[in-house]
Each structure stands twice: as structure tokens, then as C-alpha cells.
N, C-alpha and C positions, 0 to 999 in steps of 0.2 A: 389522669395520672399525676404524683405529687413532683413537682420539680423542686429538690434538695436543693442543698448548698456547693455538694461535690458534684450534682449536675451541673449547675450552671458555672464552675470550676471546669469540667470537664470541657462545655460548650465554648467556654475561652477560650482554651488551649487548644481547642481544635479550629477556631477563627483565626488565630495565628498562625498554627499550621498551614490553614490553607491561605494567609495570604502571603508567607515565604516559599510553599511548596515551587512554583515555577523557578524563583532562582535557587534551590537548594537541589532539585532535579536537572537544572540545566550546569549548576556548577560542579552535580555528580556524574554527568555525562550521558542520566536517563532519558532524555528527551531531545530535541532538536531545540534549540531558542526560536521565541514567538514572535516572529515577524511583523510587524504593524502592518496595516491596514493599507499605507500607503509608501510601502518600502519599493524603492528602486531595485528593480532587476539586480540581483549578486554580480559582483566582482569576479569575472575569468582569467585568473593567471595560469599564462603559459604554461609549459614543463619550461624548465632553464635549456637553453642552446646547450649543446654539450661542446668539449674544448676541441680546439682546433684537430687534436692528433684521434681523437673517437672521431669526429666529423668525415673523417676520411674514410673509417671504416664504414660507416653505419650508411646502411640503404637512403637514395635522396634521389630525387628529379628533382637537380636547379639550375637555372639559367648560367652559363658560365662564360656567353659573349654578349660585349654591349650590343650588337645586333640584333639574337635572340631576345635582350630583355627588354628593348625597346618597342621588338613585335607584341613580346607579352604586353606592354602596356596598353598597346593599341585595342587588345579584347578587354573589355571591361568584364564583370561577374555577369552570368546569366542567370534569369529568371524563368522558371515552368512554374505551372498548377495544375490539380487537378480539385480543386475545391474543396479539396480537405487538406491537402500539403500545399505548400509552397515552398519550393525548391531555389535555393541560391549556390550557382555550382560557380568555380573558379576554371577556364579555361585551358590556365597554363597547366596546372596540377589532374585536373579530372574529378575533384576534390568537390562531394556538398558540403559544402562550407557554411550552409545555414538551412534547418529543416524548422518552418513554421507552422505551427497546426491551427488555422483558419476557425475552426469551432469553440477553440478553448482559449479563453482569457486569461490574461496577471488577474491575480485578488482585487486590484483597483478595478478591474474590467476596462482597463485601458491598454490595449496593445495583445496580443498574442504571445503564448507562451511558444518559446523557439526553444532548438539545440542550438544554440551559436558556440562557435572557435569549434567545429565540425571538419572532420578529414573523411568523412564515410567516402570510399569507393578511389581514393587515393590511392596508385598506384606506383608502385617504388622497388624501382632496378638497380641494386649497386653498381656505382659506375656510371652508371647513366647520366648522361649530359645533355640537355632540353636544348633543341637547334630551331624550331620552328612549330609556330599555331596558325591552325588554320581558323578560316571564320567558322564560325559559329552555329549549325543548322537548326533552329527550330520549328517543329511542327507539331501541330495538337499540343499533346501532351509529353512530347519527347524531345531531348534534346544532343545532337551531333557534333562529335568533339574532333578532333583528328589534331595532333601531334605529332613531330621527328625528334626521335631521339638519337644518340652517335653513342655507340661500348667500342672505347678501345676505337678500330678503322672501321665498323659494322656501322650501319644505319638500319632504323626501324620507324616502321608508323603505327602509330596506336591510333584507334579508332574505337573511339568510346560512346555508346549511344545507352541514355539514361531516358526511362520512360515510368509512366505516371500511369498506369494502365487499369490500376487498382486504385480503393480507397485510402490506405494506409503503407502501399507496398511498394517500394522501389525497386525496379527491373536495371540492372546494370549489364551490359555486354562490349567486353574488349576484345577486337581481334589485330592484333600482333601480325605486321607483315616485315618478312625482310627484305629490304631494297639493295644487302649488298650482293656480292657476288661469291660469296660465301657463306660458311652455318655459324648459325651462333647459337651459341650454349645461354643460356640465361636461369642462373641460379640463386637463390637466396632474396626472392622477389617476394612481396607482402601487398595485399590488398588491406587497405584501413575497412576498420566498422566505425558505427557510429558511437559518438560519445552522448553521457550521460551524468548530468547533477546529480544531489538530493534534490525531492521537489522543493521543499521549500525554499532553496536559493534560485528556481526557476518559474517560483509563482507567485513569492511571499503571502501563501495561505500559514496561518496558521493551522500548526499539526501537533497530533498525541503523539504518535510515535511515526520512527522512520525505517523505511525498506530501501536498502542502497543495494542492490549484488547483482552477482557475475553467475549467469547461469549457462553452463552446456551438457552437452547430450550425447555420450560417446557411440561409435559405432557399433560397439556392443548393445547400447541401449540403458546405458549407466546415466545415471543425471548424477552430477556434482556441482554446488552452488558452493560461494564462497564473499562474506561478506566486503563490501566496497574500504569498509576500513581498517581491514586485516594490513598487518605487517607487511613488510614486500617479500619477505621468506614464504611465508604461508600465500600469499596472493599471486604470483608466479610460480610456488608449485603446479598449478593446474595444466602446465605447458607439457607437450610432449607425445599428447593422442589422439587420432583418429577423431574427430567430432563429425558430427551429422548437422550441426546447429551451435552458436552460442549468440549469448544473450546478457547485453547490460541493462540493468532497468532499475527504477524508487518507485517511489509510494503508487504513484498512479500510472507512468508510464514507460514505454521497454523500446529497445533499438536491439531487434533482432536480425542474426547475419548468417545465408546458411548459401551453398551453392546452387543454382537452379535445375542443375540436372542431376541433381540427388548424391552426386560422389562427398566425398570426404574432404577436411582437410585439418592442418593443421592449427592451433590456434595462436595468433600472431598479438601478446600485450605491449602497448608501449612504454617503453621506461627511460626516465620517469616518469610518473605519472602526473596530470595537469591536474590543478587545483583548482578551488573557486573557494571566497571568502562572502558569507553570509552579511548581514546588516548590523548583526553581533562582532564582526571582526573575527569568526570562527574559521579557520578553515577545513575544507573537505576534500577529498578526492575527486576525481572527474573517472571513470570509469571507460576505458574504452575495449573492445576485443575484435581484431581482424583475423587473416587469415595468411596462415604461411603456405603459397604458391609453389608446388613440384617443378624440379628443375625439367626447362623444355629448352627442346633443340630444336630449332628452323632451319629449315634450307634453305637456300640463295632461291627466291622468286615465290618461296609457300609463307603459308602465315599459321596460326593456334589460334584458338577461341577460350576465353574464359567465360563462364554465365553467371552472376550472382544475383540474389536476391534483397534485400534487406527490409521488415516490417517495423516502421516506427508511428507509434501511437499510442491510444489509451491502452491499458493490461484489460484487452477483452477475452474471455474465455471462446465463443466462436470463433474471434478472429484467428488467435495463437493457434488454435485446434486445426482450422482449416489450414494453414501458415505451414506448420512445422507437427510431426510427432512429437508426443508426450509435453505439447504446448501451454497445459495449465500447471506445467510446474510453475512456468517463468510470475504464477498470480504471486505467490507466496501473499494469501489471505490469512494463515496462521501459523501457526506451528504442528508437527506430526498430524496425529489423523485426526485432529481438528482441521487439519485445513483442505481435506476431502469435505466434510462436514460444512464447510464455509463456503467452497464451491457448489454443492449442494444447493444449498438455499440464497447464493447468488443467482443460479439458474433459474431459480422458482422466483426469485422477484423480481428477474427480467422477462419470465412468464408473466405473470402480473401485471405488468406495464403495458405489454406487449397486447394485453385485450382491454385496460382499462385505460392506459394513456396517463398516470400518474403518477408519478414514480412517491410521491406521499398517502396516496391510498392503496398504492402498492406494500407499502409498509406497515400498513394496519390491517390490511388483508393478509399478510405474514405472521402478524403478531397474532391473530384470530385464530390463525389451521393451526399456529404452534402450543400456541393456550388451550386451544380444541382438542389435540392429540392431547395433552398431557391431563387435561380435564376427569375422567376418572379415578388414575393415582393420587391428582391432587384432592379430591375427596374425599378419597379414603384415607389419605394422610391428615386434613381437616376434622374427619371422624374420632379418629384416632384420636388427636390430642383434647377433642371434645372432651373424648372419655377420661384421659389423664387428667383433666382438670376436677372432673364431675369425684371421680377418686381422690384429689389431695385430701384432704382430712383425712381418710382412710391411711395414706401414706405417712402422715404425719403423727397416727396412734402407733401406726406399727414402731417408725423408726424412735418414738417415745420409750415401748414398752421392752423393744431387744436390743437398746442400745447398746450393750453391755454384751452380744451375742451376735456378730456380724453376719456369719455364715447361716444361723436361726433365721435373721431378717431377712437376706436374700433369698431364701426358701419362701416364707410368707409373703416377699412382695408377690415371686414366683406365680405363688396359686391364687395372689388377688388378681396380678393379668392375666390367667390362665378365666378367672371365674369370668370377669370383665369383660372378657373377649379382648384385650386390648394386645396390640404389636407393639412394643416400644421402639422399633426400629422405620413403624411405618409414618411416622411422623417426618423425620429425617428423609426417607425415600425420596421422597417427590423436588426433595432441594436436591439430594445428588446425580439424581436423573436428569434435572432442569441446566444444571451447575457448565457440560461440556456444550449445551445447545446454546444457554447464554454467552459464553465466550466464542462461540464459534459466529453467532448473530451480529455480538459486538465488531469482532473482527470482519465479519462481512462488510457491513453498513460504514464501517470507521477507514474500508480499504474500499468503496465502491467508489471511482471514479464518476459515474452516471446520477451522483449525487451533486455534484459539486456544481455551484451556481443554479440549483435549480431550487424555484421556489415553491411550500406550499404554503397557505391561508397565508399569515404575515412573517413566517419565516424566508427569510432572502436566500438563503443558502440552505439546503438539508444537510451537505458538508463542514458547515459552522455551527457557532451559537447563533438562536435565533433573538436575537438583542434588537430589542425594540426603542430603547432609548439608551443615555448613561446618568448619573445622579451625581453630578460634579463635588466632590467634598472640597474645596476649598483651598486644599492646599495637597503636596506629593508625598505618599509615604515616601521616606528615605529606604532605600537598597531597594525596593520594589518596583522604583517608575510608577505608584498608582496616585492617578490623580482623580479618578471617578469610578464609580460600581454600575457597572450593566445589567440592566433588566432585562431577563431570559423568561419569559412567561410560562414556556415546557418545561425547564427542570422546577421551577416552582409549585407547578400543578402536578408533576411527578412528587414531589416531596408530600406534597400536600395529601395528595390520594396515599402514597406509603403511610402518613399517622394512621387515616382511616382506616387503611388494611391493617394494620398491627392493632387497632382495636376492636376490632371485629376477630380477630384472629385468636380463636383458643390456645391459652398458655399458662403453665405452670407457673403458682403462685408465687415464684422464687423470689425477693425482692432484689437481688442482685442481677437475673436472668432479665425480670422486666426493665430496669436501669439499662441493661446495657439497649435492649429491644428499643428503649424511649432516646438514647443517644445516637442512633444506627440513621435515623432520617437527614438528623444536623450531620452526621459525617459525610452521607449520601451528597447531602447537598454541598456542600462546603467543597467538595474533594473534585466532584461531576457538575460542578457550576458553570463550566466551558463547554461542556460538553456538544459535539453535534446536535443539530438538531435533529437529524435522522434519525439516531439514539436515543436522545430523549423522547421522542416521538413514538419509537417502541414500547418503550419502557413505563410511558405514561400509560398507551394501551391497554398493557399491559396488568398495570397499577387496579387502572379500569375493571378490567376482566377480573381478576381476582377477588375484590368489591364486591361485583356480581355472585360472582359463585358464593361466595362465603355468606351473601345476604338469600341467596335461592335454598342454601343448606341450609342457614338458619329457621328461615321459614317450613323448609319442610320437615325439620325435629320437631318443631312446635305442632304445626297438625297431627305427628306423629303422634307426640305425649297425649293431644287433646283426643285422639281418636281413643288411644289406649286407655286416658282417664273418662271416657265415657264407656267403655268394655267393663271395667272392674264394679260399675253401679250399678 
């Protein structure tokens, strides 16, 4: 195919494109900024203390005699595990103050990716004044808290026991004794949930796009989500109903918080809300959602039980599902009934894995049944445009000789497709058939947690580019930061295979249609050069497969014709 003047015009403008695209998307706000390689953990700013005169209204367990705060100091932070959390709870508060997950790495693969500045299972009595901690009880996997509090002339002991019993699930149980010699009413009490970043301020992977939000589950059975960067009008509407469950969660991971004995409650946000600042100097929300506490009465010498649950870890689909009702909402893999469609074929390639152990031949073994299912259509959409090409001349007398006769010509093409056999529509089918299954693929693969850090043949990550070197240029583009170009071997061999299939690929003689057809690989490449390697990996597959078929149809029109020209002799 001839390469013009205003192609390789074209091919410029689109190398430019893509080497401003990162800061032109990250200064329109479409993207999350791309974390280096070897970025320090984000920045967690507080929420602000709020002023003296709210301080006094607002719910708090804090120390308010030096004697008390002296005891507090003498309990340091406790540590539990269960080899897949590890647990840092704060004594005085009741407070997991730090949740680190043991299997999954920062990007550097140095240290563990945690929830730090954590309140999960913090509980908070207005009024309440912290009089004394006891030590500390650890066993196995659970840990024994016991504190006195003083409301007003009332005393209370809280006895907090937090257990590790599950892989991903924290077991929280408080029971509330009163020690005075009277009832006390206790109202307007809150148990914290856990909080939650964007990933990339808690892993500095580089990412395409971000899942920040607030998901719950009312006792009707309503799911309402609400993104982490909404306004505080619209982000605090969600207060006010009956929940079964809520849920903060990003790209890969969720801190779900629900009661353990199935009842209800309220849902408790903190405001305002805590922030963290990126490597960019960007800042983000911090997401958290607890639970507003029904006012209870004790009598002089009884106590209440509270039981909460809470599951923090990857967004798996079993786990959520066994966890909580209507638990794959919390995946958000895509958008509308794509993202049934994206859970779908999440299941089917943790089948996959599940009998061959690779989560990279797991991916070509998806790419195969998905190619396979659609393998008929796309043939007869292949035929199809056979025939449209095998007709141009034909097309180009007509539209010659009725040019002057619009409605005449549309008639005549009529009865040439009609004679032809040909569908003009079936050509097109097979792309808009394919069109909800590739987005729903992409969003699988581009949100599959089970991808990340893991490697196939010389790709290091199926989560990243698989960049096998960089080509130093010498010096830094100005507004870009580029100081070198990364060699991706999969989107190169994906581009590569796309020329081959567009020439192999029956198409109308258009020379505008084929121009853009011959520019569509350099966008491909240019735009999808970061791409995961998961994705490319598909895609290549894919690339593959198409090759084939188109090379298996070509061969069998040809014995076709040769059988047929050996009939008419």
C-alpha cells in the first residue's frame, strides 16, 4: 500500500499526539497521573481537627487525665496475623490502625501494600471519657482489648475482641458492661469502617483508568454507589437508610463493613473527609463508611453485644459473594450490562487458571472460545465483503452511468446485491457483535487484580507494559519528562499481525477507506503503547486468530473456484 504525503503528515500528528496524550489527559482530569516505577508510598493528610466549640459536640474516646494517658502509653500498638492480613490495632481506641496484605506488593516490590491512618472498628461514645486499659490479650489469631470509660458519673467496660479467623475477614465483637449502679442510656455512638485511597497512591502502579466509590446495599435490596470524588452535597446524601452492608473500595481493592448478625444499620461518613496527595502533588479523597449505633440502655450490673464483620482485600468475586449479598456489585469491572458481561468472563478465566495454573494461558485459552464463538459470523462477514470487492467495477459502471438519477442507482445497486447474494450489512455485523465483548474483555483484564505482578514468558507483570528494555534519547522532551522509549514486544507484534490482517482483509477499492484502514495500526500503536500486557496479549491472540481464519477462507475459495473451473470443462 502506497504511503502519501498526507500519510505520513498524518503519522506525525498522531506521534505528537501520543507523546503529549499522558499530560493533556492527566491535565483534563481523564486519567489518574503515572506514578514512576519507584515512587514512595502517597502522602496521608489527616482530615483538619475541627475547633474547639464542634470538638465538644462531636462523638470521641480521649484520654482526659494524665493518669489515664500515661496508662495509655504504657500499651504500645498490637500486632495479629493471619497470613494474609496483618493487623496493627491501637489499644486505647480499639482502632485497626493499620491493615497490611502480606501477598501483595508496592510496584517497587518492596514492602507491602497497607491501609495506613485506619480507624476500622473504632468506637466512639459522646461524652465518653477513657479512664483505663487493660493489657492486652493475645491468642492465635485474635486479639483482647478491655477498656473503662466514665459518661457523666456512669462507668463502662468495653471488651473488644478482634479475630483473624478468615482469609481476608475481620471478626470485631464489643460487649458493653455497666459497672455503675445505675442505667445508662447511650446514644449517638458510631463504629468506624475502614478507609480507603485510589490504588495508585497505595501502590504507585501505573494505571489507565480509576475506580474510587462508596458502595451500599439497602434493606430493601437497593444498591446505590457513589463516586469517591463527588461533591460533599451529593457524597453525604447517601446518609439516612437502613443498609445491609457498605463498601469503600479503587481499582483492585474494597473494605467492606456490614453487621455479623444480619440486622441493619445506619451508615456513619466522616466529615471531613481525609485526603492523600499523589507523587504529582494531586490530591484525593480518602473514603471511609462506618456505622451509626441504635441508642441502647444498660442496667446497673448487664452489658449489650455489638458483632461486626468487616472484609478487606482484593475485589474478588467469590469472596464478596460469600461475604455479603449482591457482592459483585462492589467489582465495578464496567459500566451497565457490560459489566454482568465482564464478570462473566472474569469467572471463566479464573476457571481457566484454576485447571491450568497460568493465568497467561489462561488468556489465550479466552481469547480462543471468544474467537471460536464468534468464528462463523466472522466468516460470513469475511465472504460478504469478498463479494463487495469481487463487484467494484460493477459498482463503479452503475454509479457512472445514473449519476444524474440517484433513486434509478439505488434501485440498480438493489438488484446487483440482490443477484450477488450479497448483505451489505453483513460485513459490519461481526464488528458490532464483537464491539460489547471487546470492552467488556478489556475492562476485565485492565480491572483483574489476579494479573498484577504476575509474570508470563518475559512479560514481568500481565498488569503493565511488558517493557523489556528503554532506548535512552539523549536528552528530556520538555512538558513530557521523556527521557527514553520502551520496548514493548506485545503491542509491536500486535501491530505487526493488525497490517497483515488488513491485508489479507477483503475491502472496498475506496482510496480514502483504505488510507484511513493503513493509518488505524499507527494510531493503534501510538495510543495502546502502555498498554497492559494482559491486553495486549489478548489482542495479539487475537490478531493471530483472525490471520488464520482469513488465510483458511482464502484457501478454501480457491479450491472452490479450481473445483468449479474444472466442472465447466
Amino acid at each position: 500500500m502506497k504511503f502519501d504525503k498526507e500519510t505520513f503528515i498524518g503519522i506525525g500528528l498522531c506521534l505528537i499526539l501520543m507523546l503529549a496524550w499522558p499530560t493533556i489527559s492527566r491535565k483534563l482530569g481523564w486519567e489518574a497521573p503515572l506514578e514512576e516505577e519507584n515512587s514512595a508510598p502517597a502522602e496521608v493528610t489527616p482530615a483538619p481537627a475541627p475547633a474547639p466549640a464542634a470538638a465538644a459536640a462531636a462523638p470521641a474516646v480521649v484520654p482526659s487525665a494524665k493518669a489515664a494517658a500515661e496508662e495509655i502509653k504504657n500499651h504500645a500498638d498490637c500486632t495479629i496475623s493471619n497470613g494474609s492480613l496483618e493487623l496493627t490495632v491501637a489499644p486505647g481506641s480499639g482502632a485497626v490502625r493499620e491493615i497490611k496484605f502480606l501477598n501483595y506488593l508496592h510496584n517497587d516490590r518492596e514492602g507491602n501494600i497497607a491501609f495506613a491512618g485506619n480507624r476500622l472498628f473504632a468506637l466512639e461514645i459522646p461524652g465518653a471519657i477513657l479512664t483505663g486499659v487493660s493489657e492486652p490479650v493475645i491468642k492465635d489469631e485474635s486479639l483482647q482489648l478491655a477498656r473503662t470509660i466514665s459518661i457523666n458519673s456512669s462507668k463502662l467496660q468495653i471488651t473488644q475482641i478482634i479475630s483473624l479467623k478468615e482469609k481476608y475477614i475481620i471478626n470485631c465483637r464489643y460487649i458493653i458492661a455497666n459497672l455503675s449502679s445505675g442505667t445508662v442510656n447511650i446514644t449517638g455512638a458510631v463504629i468506624h469502617g475502614g478507609a480507603i485511597a485510589p490504588w495508585h497512591t497505595l501502590s504507585g502502579d501505573k494505571i489507565r483508568t480509576m475506580s474510587h466509590r462508596l458502595d451500599i446495599l439497602t434493606a430493601d435490596g437497593d444498591h446505590e454507589d457513589i463516586a469517591g470524588d463527588e461533591d460533599d452535597d451529593d457524597y453525604y446524601d447517601v446518609q439516612g437508610e437502613e443498609l445491609l452492608w457498605a463498601s469503600v473500595s479503587n481499582k483492585y481493592f474494597c473494605s467492606v463493613l456490614k453487621r455479623s448478625d444480619g440486622k441493619t444499620f445506619q451508615l456513619h461518613l466522616p466529615s471531613p473527609r481525609a485526603t492523600v496527595t499523589d507523587s504529582s502533588d494531586k490530591e484525593y479523597n480518602i473514603i471511609s463508611a462506618g456505622a451509626k449505633i441504635p441508642a441502647m440502655v444498660i442496667a446497673p450490673g448487664s452489658s449489650c453485644e455489638l458483632d461486626f464483620a468487616s472484609l478487606n482485600g482484593p475485589k474478588d468475586g467469590e469472596l464478596l459473594t460469600a461475604f455479603i449479598p449482591e457482592g459483585n456489585e462492589v467489582m465495578h469491572l464496567a459500566w451497565g450490562p457490560l459489566n454482568y458481561l465482564a464478570r462473566f468472563l472474569m469467572w471463566i478465566l479464573n476457571l481457566l487458571y484454576a485447571l491450568c495454573g497460568s493465568y497467561g494461558v489462561s488468556i489465550i485459552i479466552l481469547t480462543l472460545l471468544v474467537r471460536s464463538a464468534f468464528y462463523p459470523i466472522t466468516a460470513r462477514g469475511n465472504e460478504s465483503m469478498r463479494k463487495m470487492q469481487k463487484v467494484q467495477p460493477l459498482f463503479k459502471e452503475l454509479k457512472e452511468k445514473y449519476k444524474d438519477d440517484p433513486q434509478l442507482l439505488n434501485q440498480k445497486m438493489t438488484e446487483l446485491y440482490r443477484k450477488e447474494g450479497i448483505n451489505p450489512l453483513a460485513g459490519c455485523l461481526p464488528i458490532l457483535l464483537q464491539i460489547p465483548i471487546f470492552f467488556a474483555l478489556y475492562a476485565m483484564l485492565d480491572n483483574a487484580v489476579a494479573l498484577r505482578h504476575v509474570s508470563f514468558l518475559w512479560c514481568k507483570n500481565l498488569a503493565a507494559a511488558d517493557t523489556v528494555f528503554s532506548i535512552p534519547l539523549g536528552f528530556t522532551l520538555p512538558l513530557l519528562n521523556i527521557d527514553a522509549i520502551p520496548v514493548n514486544p506485545l503491542v509491536l507484534m500486535m501491530t505487526l499481525l493488525m497490517v497483515i490482517q488488513q491485508r489479507m482483509t477483503p475491502m472496498a477499492a475506496d482510496p480514502a477507506q483504505k488510507k484511513m484502514m493503513a493509518m488505524m495500526p499507527v494510531v493503534m500503536l501510538l495510543f495502546l503503547y502502555d498498554l497492559p500486557s494482559g491486553l495486549t496479549l489478548y489482542w495479539t491472540i487475537s490478531n493471530l486468530f483472525s490471520i488464520i481464519q482469513l488465510w483458511l477462507q482464502k484457501r478454501r475459495n480457491r479450491d472452490r473456484q479450481g473445483s468449479d473451473a474444472g466442472k465447466t470443462k
